[in-house]
C-alpha positions in Angstrom: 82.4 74.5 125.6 83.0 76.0 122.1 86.7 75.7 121.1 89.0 78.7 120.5 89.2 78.9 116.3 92.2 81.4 114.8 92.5 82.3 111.2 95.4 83.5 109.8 95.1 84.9 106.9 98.0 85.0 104.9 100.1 82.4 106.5 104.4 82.2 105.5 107.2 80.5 107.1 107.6 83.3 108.9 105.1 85.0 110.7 102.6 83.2 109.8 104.0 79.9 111.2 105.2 81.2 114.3 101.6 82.6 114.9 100.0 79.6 114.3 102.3 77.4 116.5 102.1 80.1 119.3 98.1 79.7 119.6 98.1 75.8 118.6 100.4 75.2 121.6 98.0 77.1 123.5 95.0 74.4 122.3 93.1 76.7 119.9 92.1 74.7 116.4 94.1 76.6 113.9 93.4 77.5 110.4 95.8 79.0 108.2 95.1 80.4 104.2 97.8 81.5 101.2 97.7 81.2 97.5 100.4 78.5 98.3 98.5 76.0 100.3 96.0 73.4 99.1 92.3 72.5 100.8 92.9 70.3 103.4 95.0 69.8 106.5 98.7 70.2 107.4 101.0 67.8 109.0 101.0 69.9 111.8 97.2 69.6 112.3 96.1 73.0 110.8 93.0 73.5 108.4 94.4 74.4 105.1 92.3 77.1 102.6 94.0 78.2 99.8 93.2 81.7 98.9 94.7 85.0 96.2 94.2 87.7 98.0 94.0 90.0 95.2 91.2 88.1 94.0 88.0 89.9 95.3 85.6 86.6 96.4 88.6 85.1 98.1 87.7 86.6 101.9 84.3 85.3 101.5 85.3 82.0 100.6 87.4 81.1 102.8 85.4 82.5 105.8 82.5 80.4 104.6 84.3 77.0 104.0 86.2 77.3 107.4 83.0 77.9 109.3 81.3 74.9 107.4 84.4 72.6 108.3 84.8 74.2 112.2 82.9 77.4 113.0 83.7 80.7 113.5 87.0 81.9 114.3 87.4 84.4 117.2 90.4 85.7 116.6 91.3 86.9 112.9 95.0 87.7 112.4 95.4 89.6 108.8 99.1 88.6 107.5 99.2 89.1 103.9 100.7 91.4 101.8 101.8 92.7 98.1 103.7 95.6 96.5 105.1 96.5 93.3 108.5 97.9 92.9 108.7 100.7 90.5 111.0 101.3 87.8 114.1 103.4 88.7 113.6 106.5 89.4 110.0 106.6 88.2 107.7 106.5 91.2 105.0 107.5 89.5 104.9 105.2 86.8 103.9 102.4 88.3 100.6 101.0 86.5 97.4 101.9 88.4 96.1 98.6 87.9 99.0 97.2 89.7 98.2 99.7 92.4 94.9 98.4 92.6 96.2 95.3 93.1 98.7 95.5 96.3 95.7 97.5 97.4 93.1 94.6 97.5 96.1 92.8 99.2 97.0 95.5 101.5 93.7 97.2 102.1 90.2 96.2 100.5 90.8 92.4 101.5 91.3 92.7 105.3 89.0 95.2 105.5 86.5 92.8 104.1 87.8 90.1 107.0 87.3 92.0 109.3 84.1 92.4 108.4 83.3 89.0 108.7 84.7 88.7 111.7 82.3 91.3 113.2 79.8 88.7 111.8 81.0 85.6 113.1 81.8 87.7 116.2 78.1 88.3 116.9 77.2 84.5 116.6 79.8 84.1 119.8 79.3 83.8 123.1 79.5 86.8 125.5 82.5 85.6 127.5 84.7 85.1 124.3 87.5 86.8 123.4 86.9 88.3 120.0 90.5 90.0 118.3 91.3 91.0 114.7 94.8 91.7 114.0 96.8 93.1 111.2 99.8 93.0 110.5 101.2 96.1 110.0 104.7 97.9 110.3 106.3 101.8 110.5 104.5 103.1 107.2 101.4 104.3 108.4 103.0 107.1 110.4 106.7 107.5 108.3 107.4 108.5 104.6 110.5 106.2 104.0 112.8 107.0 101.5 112.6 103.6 99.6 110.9 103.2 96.4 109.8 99.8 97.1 107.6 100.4 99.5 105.1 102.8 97.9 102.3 100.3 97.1 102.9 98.8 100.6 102.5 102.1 102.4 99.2 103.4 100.7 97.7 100.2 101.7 99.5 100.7 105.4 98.2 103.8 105.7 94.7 103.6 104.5 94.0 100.3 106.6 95.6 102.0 109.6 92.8 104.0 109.6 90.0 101.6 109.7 91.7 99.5 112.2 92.0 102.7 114.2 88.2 103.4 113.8 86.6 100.0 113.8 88.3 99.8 117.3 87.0 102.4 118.6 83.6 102.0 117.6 83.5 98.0 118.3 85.9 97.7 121.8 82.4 99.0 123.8 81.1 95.7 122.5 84.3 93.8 123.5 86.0 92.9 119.7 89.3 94.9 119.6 91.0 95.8 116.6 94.8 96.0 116.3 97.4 97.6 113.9 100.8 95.2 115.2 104.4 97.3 114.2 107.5 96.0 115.5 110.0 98.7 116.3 113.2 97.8 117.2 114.1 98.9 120.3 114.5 102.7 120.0 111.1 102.7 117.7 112.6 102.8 114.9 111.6 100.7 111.6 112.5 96.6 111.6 112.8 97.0 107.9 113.5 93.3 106.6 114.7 92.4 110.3 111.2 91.1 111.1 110.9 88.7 114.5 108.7 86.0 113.8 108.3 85.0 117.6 108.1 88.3 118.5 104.8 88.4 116.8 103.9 85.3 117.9 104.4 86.5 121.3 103.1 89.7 121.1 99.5 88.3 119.3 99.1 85.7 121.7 99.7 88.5 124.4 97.0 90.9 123.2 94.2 88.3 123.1 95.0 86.7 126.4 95.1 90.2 128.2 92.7 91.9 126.2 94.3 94.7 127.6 92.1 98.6 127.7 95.0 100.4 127.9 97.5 99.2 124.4 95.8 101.0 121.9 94.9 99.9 118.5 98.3 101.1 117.1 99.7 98.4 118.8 103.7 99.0 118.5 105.8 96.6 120.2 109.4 95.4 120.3 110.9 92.3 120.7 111.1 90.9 124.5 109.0 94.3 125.3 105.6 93.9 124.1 104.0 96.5 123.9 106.1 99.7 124.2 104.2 103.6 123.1 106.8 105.0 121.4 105.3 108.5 120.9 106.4 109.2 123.8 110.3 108.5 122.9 
């Protein structure tokens, strides 16, 4: 029987490790990818790629190396991200180029992952559960009122949309597509108050159920799951 494979793509000591320990616990061979690791394999047991996200060949890459080293990942879990701060009081002033950069991060690189995936999805057998998730947050629905985010929520915003539409094209075929957002509990915005095992949870949770009815704007909170607060 084929082996479970997860990527995570952009892997911290946050998120990222949580995720990975969540689904290694659970016997899937893990591989995990950042601009700070090195090719090889952690002490945990993880296969390493190291990988710049801005850089456009980097998806490709590291797609291609882990299926030569282990095959093809059925669930791909999106974690990265970039943003530039702008100077005080001058939103708009921030370079275009650096723009263009949090958005390959943010935007043009997952979408290229998941594009992948779809491939590697296809080479898969029928009965396998086949997930992308991205990691996402509040700013793909809400204008905040901090400067610091306005790289981060273009990119939020514009792969909010593709996630929401390669989902509903792609879940007739089984491969679902989701959009993660913690909340806290009243749905508001976690800010910096992120829950690494919260995600950990809440991942692990959508590609065990595989669940019709949480939608690909998947918002959740801590020690809820999933929780549609549209309707708060």
């Amino acid at each position: 029987m084929t082996k479970s494979i997860v990527l995570i793509l952009g892997s911290g000591a946050n998120v990222g490790r949580s995720v990975a320990r969540k689904f290694a616990a659970d016997g899937y061979l893990v591989a995990i990818s950042a601009r700070s690791l090195e090719n090889g394999t952690s002490p945990e047991g993880y296969i390493t790629i190291k990988a710049d996200y801005s850089h456009r060949d980097a998806i490709p890459i590291v797609f291609d190396k882990l299926k030569a080293i282990a095959g093809v990942p059925n669930v791909v879990i999106y974690n990265a991200f970039s943003f530039t701060r702008p100077p005080p009081d001058e939103l708009l002033s921030i370079p275009v180029g650096s723009i263009e950069s949090d958005l390959w991060v943010n935007t043009f690189s997952p979408l290229l992952a998941a594009q992948y995936a779809v491939r590697g999805f296809k080479e898969l057998p029928v009965i396998a559960k086949k997930v992308f998730i991205y990691t996402g947050n509040i700013l793909n629905s809400t204008v905040l009122p901090v400067p610091a985010f306005f790289t981060l929520g273009i990119g939020k915003a514009a792969s909010a949309y593709w996630i929401g539409s390669s989902d509903l094209n792609y879940s007739k075929k089984g491969y679902r597509f989701y959009y993660a957002d913690e909340r806290t509990p009243e749905g508001g915005p976690v800010l910096g108050n992120i829950d690494a095992e919260a995600h950990a949870d809440f991942y692990k949770q959508l590609v065990d159920d595989h669940d019709s009815s949480i939608p690909w704007h998947a918002t959740f909170a801590k020690g809820r799951g999933y929780v549609n607060f549209s309707r708060i």
